[in-house]
C-alpha positions as CSV (number, residue, x, y, z in Angstrom):
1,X,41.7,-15.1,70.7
2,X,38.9,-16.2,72.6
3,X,40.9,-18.3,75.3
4,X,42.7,-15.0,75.9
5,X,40.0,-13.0,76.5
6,X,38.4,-15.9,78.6
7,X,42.3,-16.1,80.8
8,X,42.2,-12.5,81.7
9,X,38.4,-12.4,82.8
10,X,38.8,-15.5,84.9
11,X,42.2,-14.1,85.9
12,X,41.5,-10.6,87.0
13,X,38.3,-11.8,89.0
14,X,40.7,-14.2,90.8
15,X,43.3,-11.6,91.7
16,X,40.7,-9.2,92.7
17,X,39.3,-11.7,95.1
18,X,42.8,-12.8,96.3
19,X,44.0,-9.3,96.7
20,X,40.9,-8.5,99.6
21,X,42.0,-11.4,101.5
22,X,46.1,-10.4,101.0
23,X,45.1,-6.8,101.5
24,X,43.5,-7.5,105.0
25,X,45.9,-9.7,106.0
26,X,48.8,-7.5,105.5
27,X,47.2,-4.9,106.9
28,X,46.1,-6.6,110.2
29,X,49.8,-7.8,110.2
30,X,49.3,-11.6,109.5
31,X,52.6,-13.3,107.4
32,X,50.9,-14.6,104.1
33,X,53.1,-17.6,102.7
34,X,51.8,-17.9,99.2
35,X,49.6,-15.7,97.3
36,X,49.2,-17.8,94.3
37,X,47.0,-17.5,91.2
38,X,45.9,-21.0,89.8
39,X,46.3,-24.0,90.8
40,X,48.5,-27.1,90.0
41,X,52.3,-26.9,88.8
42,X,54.3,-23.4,89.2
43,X,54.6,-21.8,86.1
44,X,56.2,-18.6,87.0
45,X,56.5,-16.6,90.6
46,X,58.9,-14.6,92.7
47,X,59.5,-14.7,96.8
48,X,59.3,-11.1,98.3
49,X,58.9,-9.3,101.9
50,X,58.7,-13.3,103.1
51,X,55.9,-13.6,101.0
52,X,55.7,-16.4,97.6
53,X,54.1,-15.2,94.4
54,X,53.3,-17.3,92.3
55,X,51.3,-17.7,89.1
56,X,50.0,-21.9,88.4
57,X,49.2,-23.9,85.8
58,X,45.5,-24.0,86.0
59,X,43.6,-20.6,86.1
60,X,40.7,-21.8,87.3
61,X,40.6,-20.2,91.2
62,X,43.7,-19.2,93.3
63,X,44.4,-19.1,97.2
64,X,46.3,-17.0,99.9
65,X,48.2,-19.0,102.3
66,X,48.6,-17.3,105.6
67,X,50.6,-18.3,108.6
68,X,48.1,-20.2,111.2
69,X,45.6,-20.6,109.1
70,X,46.2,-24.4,108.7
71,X,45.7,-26.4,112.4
72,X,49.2,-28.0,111.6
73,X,51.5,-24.4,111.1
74,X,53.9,-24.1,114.1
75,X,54.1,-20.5,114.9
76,X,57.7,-19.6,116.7
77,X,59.9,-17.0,117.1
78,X,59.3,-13.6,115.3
79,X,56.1,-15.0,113.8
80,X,54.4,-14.7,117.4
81,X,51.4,-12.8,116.8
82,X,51.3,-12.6,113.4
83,X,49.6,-16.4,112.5
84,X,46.0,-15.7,111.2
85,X,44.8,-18.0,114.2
86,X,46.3,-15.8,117.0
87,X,44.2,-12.8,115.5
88,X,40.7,-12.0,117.2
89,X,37.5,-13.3,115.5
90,X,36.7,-9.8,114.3
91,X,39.9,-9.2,111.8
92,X,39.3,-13.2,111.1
93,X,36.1,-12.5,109.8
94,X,37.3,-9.3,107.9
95,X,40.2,-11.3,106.4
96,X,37.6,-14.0,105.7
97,X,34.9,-11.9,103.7
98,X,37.0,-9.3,101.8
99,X,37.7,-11.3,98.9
100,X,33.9,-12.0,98.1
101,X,33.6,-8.3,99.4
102,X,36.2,-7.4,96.8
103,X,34.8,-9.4,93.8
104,X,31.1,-7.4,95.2
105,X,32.8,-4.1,94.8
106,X,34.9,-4.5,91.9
107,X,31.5,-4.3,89.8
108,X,31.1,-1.1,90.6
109,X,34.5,0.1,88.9
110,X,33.6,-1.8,85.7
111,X,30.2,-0.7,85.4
112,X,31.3,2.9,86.4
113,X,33.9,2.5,83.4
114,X,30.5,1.3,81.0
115,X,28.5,3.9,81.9
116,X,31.3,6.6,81.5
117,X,30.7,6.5,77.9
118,X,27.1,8.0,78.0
119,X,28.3,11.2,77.2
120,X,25.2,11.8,75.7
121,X,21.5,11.0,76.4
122,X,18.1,11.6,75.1
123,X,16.5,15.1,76.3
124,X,13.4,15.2,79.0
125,X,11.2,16.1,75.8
126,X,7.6,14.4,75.9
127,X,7.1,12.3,72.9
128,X,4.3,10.3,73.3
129,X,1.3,10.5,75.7
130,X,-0.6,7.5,76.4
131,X,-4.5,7.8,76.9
132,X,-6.0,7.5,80.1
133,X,-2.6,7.9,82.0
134,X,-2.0,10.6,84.7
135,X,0.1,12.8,82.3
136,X,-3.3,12.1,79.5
137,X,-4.5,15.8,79.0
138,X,-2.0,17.8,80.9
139,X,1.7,16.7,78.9
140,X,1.2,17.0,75.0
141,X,4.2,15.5,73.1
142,X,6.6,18.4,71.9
143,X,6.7,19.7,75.4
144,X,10.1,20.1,77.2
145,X,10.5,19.2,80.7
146,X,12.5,21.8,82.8
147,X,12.2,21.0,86.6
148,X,10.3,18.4,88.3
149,X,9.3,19.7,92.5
150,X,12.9,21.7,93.0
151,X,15.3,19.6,90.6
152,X,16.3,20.5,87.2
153,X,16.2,18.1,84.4
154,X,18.3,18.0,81.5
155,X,18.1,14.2,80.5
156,X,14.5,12.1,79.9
157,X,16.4,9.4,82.4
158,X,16.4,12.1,85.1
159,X,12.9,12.8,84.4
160,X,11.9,9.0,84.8
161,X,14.1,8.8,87.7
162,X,12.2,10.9,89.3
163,X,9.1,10.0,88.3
164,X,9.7,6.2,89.7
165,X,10.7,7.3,92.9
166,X,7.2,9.5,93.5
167,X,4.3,7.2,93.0
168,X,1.0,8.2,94.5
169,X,2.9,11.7,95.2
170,X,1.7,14.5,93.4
171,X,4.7,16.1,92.0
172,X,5.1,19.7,90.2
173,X,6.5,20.5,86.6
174,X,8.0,23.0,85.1
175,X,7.8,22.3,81.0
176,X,8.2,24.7,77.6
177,X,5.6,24.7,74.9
178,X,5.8,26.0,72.5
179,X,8.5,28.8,73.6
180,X,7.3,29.7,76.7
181,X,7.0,28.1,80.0
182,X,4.4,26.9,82.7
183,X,3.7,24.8,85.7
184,X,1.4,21.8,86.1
185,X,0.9,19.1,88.1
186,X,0.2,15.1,88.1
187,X,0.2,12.2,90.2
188,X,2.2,9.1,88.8
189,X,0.5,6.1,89.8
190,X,2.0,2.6,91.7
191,X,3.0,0.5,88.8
192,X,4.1,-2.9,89.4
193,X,6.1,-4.2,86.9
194,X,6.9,-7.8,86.9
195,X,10.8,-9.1,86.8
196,X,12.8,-12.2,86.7
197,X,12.6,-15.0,89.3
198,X,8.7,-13.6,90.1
199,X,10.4,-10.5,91.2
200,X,8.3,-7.4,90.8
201,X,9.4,-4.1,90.9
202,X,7.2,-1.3,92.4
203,X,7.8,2.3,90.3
204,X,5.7,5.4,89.4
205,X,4.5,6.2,86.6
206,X,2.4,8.6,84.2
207,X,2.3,7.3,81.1
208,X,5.2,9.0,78.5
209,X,7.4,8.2,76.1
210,X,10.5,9.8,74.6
211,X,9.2,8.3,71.1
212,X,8.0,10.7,68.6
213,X,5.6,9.1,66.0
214,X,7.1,9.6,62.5
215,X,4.3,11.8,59.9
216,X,2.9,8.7,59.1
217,X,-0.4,10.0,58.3
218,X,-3.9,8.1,58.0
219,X,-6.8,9.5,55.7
220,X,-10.5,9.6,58.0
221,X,-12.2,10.1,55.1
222,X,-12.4,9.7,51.0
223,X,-14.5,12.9,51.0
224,X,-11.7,14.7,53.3
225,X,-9.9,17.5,52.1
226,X,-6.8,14.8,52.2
227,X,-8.2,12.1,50.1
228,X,-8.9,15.4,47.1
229,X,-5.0,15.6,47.6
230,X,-4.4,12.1,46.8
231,X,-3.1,12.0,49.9
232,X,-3.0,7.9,51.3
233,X,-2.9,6.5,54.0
234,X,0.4,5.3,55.3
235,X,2.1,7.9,53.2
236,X,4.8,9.8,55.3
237,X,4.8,13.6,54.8
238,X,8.2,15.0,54.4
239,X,7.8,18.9,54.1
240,X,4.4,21.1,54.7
241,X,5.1,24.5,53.2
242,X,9.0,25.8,53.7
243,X,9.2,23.6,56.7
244,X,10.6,20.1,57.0
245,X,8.9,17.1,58.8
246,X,10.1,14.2,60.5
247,X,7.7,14.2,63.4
248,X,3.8,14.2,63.8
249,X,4.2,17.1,66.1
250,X,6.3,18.8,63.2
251,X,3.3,18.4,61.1
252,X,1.3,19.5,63.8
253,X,2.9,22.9,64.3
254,X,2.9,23.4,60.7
255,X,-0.8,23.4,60.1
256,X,-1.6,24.7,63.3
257,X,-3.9,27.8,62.7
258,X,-4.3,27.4,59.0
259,X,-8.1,28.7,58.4
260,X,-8.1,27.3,54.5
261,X,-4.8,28.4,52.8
262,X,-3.3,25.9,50.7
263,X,-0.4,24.2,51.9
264,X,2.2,22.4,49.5
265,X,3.1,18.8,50.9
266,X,5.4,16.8,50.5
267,X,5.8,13.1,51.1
268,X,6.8,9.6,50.3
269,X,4.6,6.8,49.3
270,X,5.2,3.4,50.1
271,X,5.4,0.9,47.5
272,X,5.0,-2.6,47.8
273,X,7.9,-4.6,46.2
274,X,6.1,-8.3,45.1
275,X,8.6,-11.4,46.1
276,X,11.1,-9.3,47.7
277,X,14.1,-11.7,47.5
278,X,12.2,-15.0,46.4
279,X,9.3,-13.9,49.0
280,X,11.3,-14.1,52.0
281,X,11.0,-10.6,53.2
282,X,8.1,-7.9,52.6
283,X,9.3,-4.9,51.2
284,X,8.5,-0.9,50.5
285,X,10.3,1.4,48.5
286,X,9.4,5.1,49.0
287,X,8.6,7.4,46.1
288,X,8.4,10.9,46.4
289,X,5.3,12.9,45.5
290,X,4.0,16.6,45.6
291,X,0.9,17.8,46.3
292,X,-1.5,20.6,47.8
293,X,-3.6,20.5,51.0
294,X,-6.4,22.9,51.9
295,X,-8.0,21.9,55.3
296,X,-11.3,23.3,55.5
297,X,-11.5,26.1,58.0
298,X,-13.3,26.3,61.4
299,X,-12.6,25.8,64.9
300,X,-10.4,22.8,65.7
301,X,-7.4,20.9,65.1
302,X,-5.8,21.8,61.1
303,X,-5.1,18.4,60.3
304,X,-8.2,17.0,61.6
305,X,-9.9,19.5,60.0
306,X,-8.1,18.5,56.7
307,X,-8.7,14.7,57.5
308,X,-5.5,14.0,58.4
309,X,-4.5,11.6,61.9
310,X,-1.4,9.4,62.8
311,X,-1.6,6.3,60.8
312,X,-1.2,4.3,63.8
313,X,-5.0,2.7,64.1
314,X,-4.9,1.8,60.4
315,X,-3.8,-2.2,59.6
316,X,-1.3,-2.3,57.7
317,X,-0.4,-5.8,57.8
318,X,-3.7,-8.4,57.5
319,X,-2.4,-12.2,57.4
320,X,-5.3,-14.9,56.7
321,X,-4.9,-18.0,58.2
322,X,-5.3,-19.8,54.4
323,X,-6.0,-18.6,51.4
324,X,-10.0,-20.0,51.0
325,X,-10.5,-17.2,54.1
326,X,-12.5,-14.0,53.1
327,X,-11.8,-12.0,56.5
328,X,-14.0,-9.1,57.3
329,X,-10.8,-6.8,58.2
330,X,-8.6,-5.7,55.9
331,X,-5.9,-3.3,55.4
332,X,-6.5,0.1,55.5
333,X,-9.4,-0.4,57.7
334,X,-9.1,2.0,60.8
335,X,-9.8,0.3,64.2
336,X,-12.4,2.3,66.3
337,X,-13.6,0.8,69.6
338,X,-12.9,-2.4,71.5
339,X,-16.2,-3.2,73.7
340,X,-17.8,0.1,73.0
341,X,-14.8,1.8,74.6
342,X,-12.7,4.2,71.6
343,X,-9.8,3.1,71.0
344,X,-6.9,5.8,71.2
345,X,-3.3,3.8,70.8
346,X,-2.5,0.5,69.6
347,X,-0.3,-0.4,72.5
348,X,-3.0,0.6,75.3
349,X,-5.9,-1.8,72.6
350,X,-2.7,-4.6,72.8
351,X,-2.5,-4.4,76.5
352,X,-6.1,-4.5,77.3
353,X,-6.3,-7.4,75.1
354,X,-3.4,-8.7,77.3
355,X,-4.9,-8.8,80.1
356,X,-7.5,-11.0,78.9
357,X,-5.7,-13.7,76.1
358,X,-8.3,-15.8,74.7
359,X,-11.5,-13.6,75.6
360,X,-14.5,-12.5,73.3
361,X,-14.4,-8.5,72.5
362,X,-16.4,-6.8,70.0
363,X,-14.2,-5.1,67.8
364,X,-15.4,-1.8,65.7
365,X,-13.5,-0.8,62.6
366,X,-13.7,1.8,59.8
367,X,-13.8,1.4,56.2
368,X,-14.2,4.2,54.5
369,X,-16.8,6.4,55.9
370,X,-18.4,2.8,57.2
371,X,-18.4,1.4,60.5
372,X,-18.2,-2.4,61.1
373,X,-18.0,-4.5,64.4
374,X,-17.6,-8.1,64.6
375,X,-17.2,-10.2,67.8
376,X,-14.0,-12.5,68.0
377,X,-11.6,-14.3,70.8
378,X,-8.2,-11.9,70.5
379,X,-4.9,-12.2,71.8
380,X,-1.9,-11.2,70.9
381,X,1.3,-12.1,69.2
382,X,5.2,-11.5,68.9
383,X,5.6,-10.5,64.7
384,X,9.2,-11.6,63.4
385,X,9.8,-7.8,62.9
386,X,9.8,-7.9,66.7
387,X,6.4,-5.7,67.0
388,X,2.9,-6.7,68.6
389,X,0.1,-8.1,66.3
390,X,-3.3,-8.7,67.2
391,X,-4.6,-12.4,66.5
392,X,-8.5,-12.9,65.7
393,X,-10.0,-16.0,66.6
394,X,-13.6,-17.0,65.5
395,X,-16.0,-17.2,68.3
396,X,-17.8,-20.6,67.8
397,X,-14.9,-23.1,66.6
398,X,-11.5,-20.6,67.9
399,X,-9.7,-21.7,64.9
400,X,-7.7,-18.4,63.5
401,X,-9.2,-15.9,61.2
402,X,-6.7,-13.4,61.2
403,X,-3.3,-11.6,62.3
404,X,-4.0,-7.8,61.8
405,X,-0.4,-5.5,62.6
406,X,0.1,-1.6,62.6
407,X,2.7,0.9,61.6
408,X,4.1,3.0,63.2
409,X,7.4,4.1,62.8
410,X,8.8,6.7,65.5
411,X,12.2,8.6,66.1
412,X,13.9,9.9,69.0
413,X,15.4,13.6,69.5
414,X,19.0,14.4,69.2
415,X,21.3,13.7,72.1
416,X,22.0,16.4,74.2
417,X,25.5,16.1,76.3
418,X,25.1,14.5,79.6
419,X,24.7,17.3,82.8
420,X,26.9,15.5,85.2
421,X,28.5,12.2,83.1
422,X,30.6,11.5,86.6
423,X,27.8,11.5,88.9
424,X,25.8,9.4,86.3
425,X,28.2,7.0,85.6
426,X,28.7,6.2,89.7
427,X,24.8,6.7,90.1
428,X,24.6,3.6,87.3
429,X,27.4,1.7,88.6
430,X,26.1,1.7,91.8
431,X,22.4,0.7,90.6
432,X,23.1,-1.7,88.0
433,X,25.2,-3.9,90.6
434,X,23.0,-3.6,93.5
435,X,20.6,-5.0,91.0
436,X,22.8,-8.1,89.3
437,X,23.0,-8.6,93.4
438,X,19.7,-9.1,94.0
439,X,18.9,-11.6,91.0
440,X,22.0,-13.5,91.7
441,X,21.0,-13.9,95.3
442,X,16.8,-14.6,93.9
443,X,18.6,-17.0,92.2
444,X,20.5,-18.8,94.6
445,X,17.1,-19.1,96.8
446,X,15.2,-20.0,93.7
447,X,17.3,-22.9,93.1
448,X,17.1,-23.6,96.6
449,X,13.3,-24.1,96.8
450,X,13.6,-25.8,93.6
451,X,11.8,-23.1,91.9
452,X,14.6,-23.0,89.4
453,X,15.8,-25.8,87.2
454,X,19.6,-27.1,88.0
455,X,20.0,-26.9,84.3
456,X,20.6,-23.0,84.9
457,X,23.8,-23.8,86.5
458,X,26.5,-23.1,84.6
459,X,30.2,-23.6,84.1
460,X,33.7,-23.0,82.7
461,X,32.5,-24.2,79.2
462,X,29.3,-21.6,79.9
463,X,31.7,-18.3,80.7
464,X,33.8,-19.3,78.1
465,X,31.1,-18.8,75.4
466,X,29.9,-16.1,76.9
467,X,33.2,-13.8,77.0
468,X,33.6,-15.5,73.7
469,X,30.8,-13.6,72.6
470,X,30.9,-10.7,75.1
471,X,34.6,-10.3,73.4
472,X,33.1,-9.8,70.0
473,X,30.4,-7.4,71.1
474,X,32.9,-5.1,72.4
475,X,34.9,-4.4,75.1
476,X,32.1,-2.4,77.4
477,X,29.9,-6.1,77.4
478,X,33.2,-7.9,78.0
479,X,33.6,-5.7,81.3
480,X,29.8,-5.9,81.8
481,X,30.3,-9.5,81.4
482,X,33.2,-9.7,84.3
483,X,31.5,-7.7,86.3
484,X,28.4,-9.7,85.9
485,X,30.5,-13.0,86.9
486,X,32.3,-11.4,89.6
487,X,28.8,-10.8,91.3
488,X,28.4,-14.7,90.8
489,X,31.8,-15.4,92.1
490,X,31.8,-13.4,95.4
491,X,27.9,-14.5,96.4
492,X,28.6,-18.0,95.7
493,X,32.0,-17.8,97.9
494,X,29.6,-16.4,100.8
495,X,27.6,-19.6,101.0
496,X,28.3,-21.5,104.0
497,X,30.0,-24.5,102.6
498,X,33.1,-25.7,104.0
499,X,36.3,-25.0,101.3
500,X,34.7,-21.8,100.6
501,X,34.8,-18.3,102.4
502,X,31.6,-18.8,103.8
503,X,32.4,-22.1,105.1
504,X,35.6,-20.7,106.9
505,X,33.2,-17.7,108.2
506,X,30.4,-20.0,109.3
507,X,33.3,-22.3,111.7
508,X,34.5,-17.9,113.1
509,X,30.9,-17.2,114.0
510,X,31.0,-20.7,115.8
511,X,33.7,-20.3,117.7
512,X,32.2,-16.4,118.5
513,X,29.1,-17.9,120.2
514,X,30.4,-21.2,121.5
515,X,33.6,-19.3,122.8
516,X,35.8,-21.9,121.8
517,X,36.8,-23.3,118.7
518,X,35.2,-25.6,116.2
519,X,36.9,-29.4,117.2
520,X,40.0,-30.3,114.5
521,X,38.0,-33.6,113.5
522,X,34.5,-32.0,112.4
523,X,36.7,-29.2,111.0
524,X,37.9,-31.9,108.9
525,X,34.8,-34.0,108.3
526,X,33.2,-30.5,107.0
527,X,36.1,-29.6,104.7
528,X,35.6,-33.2,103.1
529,X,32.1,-33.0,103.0
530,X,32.1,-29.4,101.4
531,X,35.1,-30.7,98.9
532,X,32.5,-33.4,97.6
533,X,29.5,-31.1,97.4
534,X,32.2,-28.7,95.6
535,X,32.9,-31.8,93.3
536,X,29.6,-32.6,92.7
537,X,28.8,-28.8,91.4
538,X,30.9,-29.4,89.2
539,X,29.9,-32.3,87.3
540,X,26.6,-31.0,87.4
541,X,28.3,-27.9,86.1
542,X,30.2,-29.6,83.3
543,X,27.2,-31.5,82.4
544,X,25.0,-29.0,82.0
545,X,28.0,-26.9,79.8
546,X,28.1,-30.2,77.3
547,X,24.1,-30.3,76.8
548,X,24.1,-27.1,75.9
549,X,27.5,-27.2,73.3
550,X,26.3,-30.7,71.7
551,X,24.3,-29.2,69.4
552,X,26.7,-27.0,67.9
553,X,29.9,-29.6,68.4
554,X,27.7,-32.5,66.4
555,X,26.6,-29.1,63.1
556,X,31.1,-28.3,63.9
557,X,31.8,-32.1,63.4
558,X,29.0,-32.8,60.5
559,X,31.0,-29.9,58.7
560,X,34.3,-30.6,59.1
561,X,33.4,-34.6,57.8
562,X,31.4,-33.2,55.0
C-alpha cells in the first residue's frame, strides 16, 4: 500500500508542475507535442487537439514537449508563430517558471485543505502568567481576553498573533474577570527566538500561557491549617465545598473570601506503585480521600492563608547518582531562591539555569519550616517523560550529585468553534508555506556554504519512507507531506542548472541582455554538464538513502534468516 501512496504523491506533484508549463503554453498559443508523465516506455496515452498524452513507465519526473523548443524542430506551415522559440522572451520566461511556480502554489491548496479541519481552537483565556514578564501583575490566569487595540479575539492563536506582531508597542486589552470587564495595558517585549539553519525569528511577547496548572497542591507548612487536614503535598484536590476542581484557579475562586469556615475537600492521593512492571516504569495510583479545611482568617489570599500553594516548586522526583550518595535535597523539599533571587516558576528557575549550563548558583530550599542552601554547578536535562530536570553537580570535583524533577500537571480549556475557519485556514496556508519556503531555500544556501552536511540530501528511497509513514499518520500529514516536497521540488527546479527550469531560464535572461541568443554548442556543452551534475545528485542522493536504510534492511534480513 505504501508504493501506492508513494505513486500518487510523486505523481500529482509531477502533473501539477507539468500542467503550469502546459497551461502557459496553451495559453500563449504555443503547439505542445507531448505532455507526458514519467519517463521511459509508454504505458498508456491518448493524442488530442494535436497534442500526445501520455503516461510512462517510470514515475520519477515528466516533461512537456513544445514545438521550437528543441534547436532541431522545423517550424512550417500553420505552425508559424506558434513554436515556443518564435515567442518573445517575456512569455518564454512565463512558460519557463510556471511549473516550479505551480508546485510553489499548490502548497497553499494542501495546507488550506489541513488547516480546514481546525474547526475548533483553544479560547484567548490566560492560563498561566510567568513572573517578571510584561503581562506579570497586570493578566492573572482565569482572565478572558476580549479585544486587543480595536480587534476582537475569540481564539488564544488570535491573541498571540497579535501579540507577535506588536513588540515594543504598547498595545490595549480588553479582558473579563471574574464576570465583568476592564481595560489594561502592556508592552510585549522583542523576543528572539532561535530557528533552524541559525535562523532566528524576531516576535513579541508578554509572557502567557493557555495552560492551566492542575490543583496540584503543596503544603508550606506542617503547622499550617493544611498539614491539620492531612492534606500532602502533591495531592490533587478534586472538589472544595459543592464545587468541582480541575484547575488551581478553580480552587482559587472557591476559597476566595473564606474568613475561617470549614470547607469539605476533596482529593486524590498519589500512591507509589513499587516495581511497576519489573521496574521499568514509575507509577501512581490515585486514591480518593475526604477531608475538612479551615484556613485561618485575616487579610490575604484563602489558600495561602490555609497553607495551601501550587505544588510546582516541590521535587517530586530526586535521582542520586549511586546509591552510597546521601544528597542534601530530597523530595518534598520546596525550592526557594536561586542566588538570593526567589524563585517563582520552575520553567523561568530552568531557563535561568540555561543560560548559564555548567555555572555555580547557590540554591535555597525548604524542608519543613527549615531553610537550607547549598552551592552547586546546575544545568539541565531532557527526563524520558519528555519534561525538564534540573542536574546538581558538586562544586569541587563536578561529578553528579543529583537530578531533582517537578510536577506539574496542567490542562487546557474546552474548544470553542473557530470565528472565521475559512479565513484561518487560507491565513495558515499561506504562512505555513511561505515558511517551508524559507527553510528550503536556508537550506539550499546552507549546503552551499558548506554549513550543512551533504548527508541531508535526500532521495527517492528518503520520500518513500517518509509518505510511507506520513500514509500511516493520516491523510492531513500525507498532504502536509506533498506539499512539503512540492516546496522541494519547485525551488530545486529554479536553480540555474542546465536540464532544469532554471537552467532553461538562466540561457532567456541571456539572450534578454546579450540581445541575441545563447550559441547551439555551449547550449549543448551546458545541457551535458548540467545532465552530469544532475547524475551525480543522484548518487549522492541514492547513497545517502542506503546509509540511512542499512540499519533496518541488515535487523529485516537478521529476521527473516532467523
Amino acid at each position: 500500500m505504501a508504493v501506492v501512496y508513494f505513486i500518487v504523491l510523486v505523481g500529482v506533484l509531477i502533473f501539477v508542475h507539468e500542467l503550469g508549463h502546459f497551461a502557459w503554453a496553451k495559453f500563449f498559443g504555443v503547439r505542445v507535442l507531448k505532455f507526458s508523465l514519467g519517463f521511459g516506455p509508454r504505458i498508456a496515452g491518448f493524442t488530442r487537439g494535436g497534442t500526445e498524452y501520455v503516461i510512462a513507465a517510470f514515475p520519477l519526473g515528466g516533461y512537456v514537449r513544445m514545438l521550437g523548443e528543441s534547436p532541431s524542430d522545423e517550424v512550417k506551415g500553420k505552425d508559424e508563430g506558434h513554436a515556443f522559440s518564435q515567442q518573445p522572451l517575456w512569455k518564454r520566461m512565463i512558460i519557463v517558471t510556471a511549473g516550479p511556480a505551480m508546485n510553489l502554489v499548490f502548497p497553499i491548496a494542501l495546507f488550506f485543505v489541513v488547516r480546514l479541519g481546525d474547526g475548533q481552537a483553544l479560547p484567548a483565556t490566560i492560563g498561566t502568567v510567568f513572573p517578571d514578564q510584561p503581562a506579570d501583575g497586570v493578566l492573572v490566569p482565569g482572565d478572558r481576553v476580549l479585544r486587543v487595540n480595536d480587534e476582537d479575539v475569540t481564539t488564544f492563536h488570535e491573541l498571540a498573533t497579535i501579540i507577535n506582531e506588536h513588540p515594543n508597542e504598547e498595545i490595549e486589552l480588553l479582558i473579563e474577570r471574574e464576570g465583568e470587564q476592564q481595560t489594561v495595558s502592556l508592552t510585549p517585549y522583542l523576543a528572539r527566538n532561535p530557528r533552524l539553519l541559525d535562523l532566528v525569528e524576531e516576535i513579541g511577547r508578554i509572557g502567557i500561557k493557555p495552560h492551566h496548572p492542575l490543583a496540584v497542591i503543596g503544603v508550606t507548612s506542617p503547622s499550617s491549617p493544611a498539614a491539620a487536614s492531612r492534606l500532602r503535598t502533591f495531592d490533587r484536590v478534586i472538589a472544595a465545598g459543592a464545587r468541582p476542581v480541575t484547575r488551581w484557579v478553580d480552587l482559587e475562586q472557591a476559597l476566595r473570601g473564606n474568613q475561617g469556615r470549614n470547607v469539605p475537600i476533596g482529593y486524590m492521593r498519589p500512591t507509589r506503585v513499587p516495581d511497576a512492571l519489573g521496574g521499568l516504569v514509575e507509577l501512581d495510583v490515585y486514591e480518593p480521600h475526604l477531608t475538612e479545611l479551615v484556613p485561618e482568617p485575616g487579610p490575604g489570599d484563602a489558600l495561602l492563608r490555609a497553607g495551601l500553594e501550587p505544588a510546582d516548586l516541590y521535587l517530586r522526583h530526586v535521582r542520586v547518582a549511586s546509591p552510597d550518595t546521601q544528597p542534601d535535597i530530597l523530595p518534598g523539599d520546596r525550592l526557594v531562591s536561586l542566588d538570593d533571587r526567589p524563585i517563582r516558576l520552575w520553567e523561568t528557575m530552568l531557563a535561568e539555569v540555561e543560560r548559564r549550563p555548567g555555572a555555580t548558583h547557590e540554591l535555597t530550599w525548604r524542608r519543613g519550616d527549615q531553610l537550607v542552601t547549598r552551592s552547586y554547578r546546575l544545568r539541565t536535562a531532557q527526563a524520558e517523560a519528555g519534561d525538564t530536570r534540573l542536574v546538581l553537580l558538586s562544586r569541587e570535583k563536578e561529578h553528579h550529585v543529583a537530578t531533582v524533577g517537578h510536577t506539574r500537571p496542567s490542562v487546557l480549556d474546552p474548544l470553542v468553534p473557530m470565528p472565521s475557519p475559512i479565513l484561518y485556514a487560507a491565513g495558515q496556508a499561506f504562512e505555513q508555506t511561505a515558511e517551508l519556503t524559507e527553510l528550503t531555500v536556508y537550506s539550499i544556501v546552507r549546503l552551499l556554504q558548506g554549513r550543512l552536511s551533504l548527508d541531508n540530501i535526500g532521495g527517492p528511497l528518503r520520500v518513500f519512507e517518509a509518505t510511507a509513514e506520513a500514509s500511516r499518520e493520516g491523510p492531513l500529514n500525507y498532504l502536509a507531506l506533498m506539499a512539503f516536497i512540492s516546496i522541494n521540488l519547485g525551488l530545486i527546479n529554479l536553480l540555474p542548472i542546465p536540464m532544469l527550469d532554471g537552467g532553461h531560464l538562466a540561457f532567456i535572461v541571456f539572450e534578454g541582455v546579450a540581445r541575441r541568443p545563447v550559441n547551439l554548442r555551449i547550449r549543448q556543452y551546458a545541457s551535458l554538464i548540467g545532465l552530469v551534475l544532475l547524475v551525480l545528485l543522484m548518487v549522492l542522493a541514492f547513497k545517502n538513502d542506503f546509509e540511512h536504510l542499512w540499519p533496518r534492511i541488515v535487523d529485516w534480513w537478521q529476521r527473516v534468516t532467523e
